[in-house]
VOTORZA-216922 format. One record per residue (C-alpha): residue number from 0; x, y, z. Coordinates in Angstrom, 3 decimals. Layout:
N
- seq, px, py, pz
- NUM, X, Y, Z
...
# end
This chain:
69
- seq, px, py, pz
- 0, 124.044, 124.337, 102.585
- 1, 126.742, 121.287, 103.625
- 2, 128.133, 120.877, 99.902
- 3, 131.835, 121.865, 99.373
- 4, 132.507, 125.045, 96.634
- 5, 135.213, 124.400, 93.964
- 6, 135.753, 126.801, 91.105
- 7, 137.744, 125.984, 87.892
- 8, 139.646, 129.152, 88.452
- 9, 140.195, 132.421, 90.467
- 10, 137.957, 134.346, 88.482
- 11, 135.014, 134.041, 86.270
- 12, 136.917, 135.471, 83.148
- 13, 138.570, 133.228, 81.620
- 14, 142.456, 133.861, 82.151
- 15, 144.036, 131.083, 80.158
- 16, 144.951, 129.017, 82.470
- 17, 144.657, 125.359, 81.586
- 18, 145.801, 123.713, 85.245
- 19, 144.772, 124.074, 88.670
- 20, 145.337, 127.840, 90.353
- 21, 146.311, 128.640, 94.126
- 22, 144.157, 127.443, 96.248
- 23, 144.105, 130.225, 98.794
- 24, 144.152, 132.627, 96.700
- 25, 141.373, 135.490, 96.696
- 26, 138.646, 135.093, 94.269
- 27, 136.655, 137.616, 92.849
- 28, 132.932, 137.028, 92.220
- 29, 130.640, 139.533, 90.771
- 30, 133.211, 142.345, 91.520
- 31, 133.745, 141.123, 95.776
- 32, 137.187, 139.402, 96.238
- 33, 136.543, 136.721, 98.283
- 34, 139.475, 135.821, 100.493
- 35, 140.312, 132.743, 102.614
- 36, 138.850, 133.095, 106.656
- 37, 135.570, 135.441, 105.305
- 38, 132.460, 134.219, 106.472
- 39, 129.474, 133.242, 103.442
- 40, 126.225, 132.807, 104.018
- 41, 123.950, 132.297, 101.154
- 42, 120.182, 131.341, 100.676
- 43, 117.719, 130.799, 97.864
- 44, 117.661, 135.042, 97.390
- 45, 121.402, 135.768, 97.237
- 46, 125.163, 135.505, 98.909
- 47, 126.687, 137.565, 101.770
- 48, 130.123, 137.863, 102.286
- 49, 131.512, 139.104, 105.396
- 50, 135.199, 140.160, 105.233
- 51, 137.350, 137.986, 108.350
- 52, 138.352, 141.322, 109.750
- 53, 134.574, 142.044, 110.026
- 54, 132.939, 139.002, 111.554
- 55, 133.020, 140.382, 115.157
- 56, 131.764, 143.579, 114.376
- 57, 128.738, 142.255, 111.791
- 58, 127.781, 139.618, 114.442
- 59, 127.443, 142.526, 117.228
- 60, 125.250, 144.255, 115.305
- 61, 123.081, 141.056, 114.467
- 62, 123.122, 139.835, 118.138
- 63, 121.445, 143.849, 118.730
- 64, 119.157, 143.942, 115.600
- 65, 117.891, 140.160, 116.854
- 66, 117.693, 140.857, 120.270
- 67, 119.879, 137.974, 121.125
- 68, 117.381, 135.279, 120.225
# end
């Protein structure tokens, strides 16, 4: 999408806070925590968030399912 993401906290509850939180601290979002190094890909139907410790093994599967294209 080529736009940064900033959020005016860690979590969409409000906690608060009144100054800036950790910035690489994990987020929650609709019940996922979001941590820093996970992969995001999101599109006009919705947001995908691959855990860092899963990227190799998600983009196996895709390379299979695609046939490589």
């Amino acid at each position: 999408m080529g736009f940064p993401a900033r959020s005016r906290g860690v979590s969409a509850q409000d906690m608060g806070q009144t100054g800036p939180g950790p910035v690489t601290a994990p987020a929650v979002v609709a019940g996922a925590t979001v941590r820093r190094g996970d992969a995001i890909a999101a599109d006009d139907d919705g947001v995908l968030c691959v855990p860092l410790q899963d990227c190799s093994h998600t983009l196996g599967h895709r390379r299979r399912d695609q046939g490589d294209r």
